[in-house]
C-alpha positions, 0 to 999 in steps of 0.5 A: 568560326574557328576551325576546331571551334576553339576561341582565339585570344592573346593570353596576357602575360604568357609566351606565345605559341598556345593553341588558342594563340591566333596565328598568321596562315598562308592559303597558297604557301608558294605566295607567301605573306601578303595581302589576300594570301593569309588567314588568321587561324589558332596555333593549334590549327597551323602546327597540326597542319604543318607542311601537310597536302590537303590529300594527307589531311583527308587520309589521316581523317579517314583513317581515324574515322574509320577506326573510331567510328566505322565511317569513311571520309570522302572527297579525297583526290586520290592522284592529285596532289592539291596545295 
């Protein structure tokens, strides 16, 4: 299943860089491209996580969380930085 639950396709005719666009993700970017180490994921997806840490992630979704609905994420290591 898609991560933001949007389909991914290749439009035709069109550039790259769409946010269904598929996109090649590395899961341990320290690895790098190869066999076991990537993950198909949309553009959209790749670019909102960019070069954030998971704990950066969590923040920004408990921040907004909190703001729109009152509700705080957990499961953030706080101290640990995580890949």
């Amino acid at each position: 299943m898609p991560i933001l639950g949007i389909p991914i396709y290749i439009a035709k005719g069109g550039r790259g860089g769409k946010d269904h666009s598929p996109s090649l993700d590395r899961i341990r970017p320290k690895l790098g491209y190869v066999p076991g180490n990537v993950i198909v994921i949309s553009n959209r997806a790749n670019r909102l996580k960019s070069d954030a840490t998971i704990r950066e992630l969590r923040d920004i979704a408990s921040f907004y969380a909190t703001l729109r609905e009152g509700v705080r994420v957990t499961g953030a290591a706080y101290g640990k930085e995580t890949e």
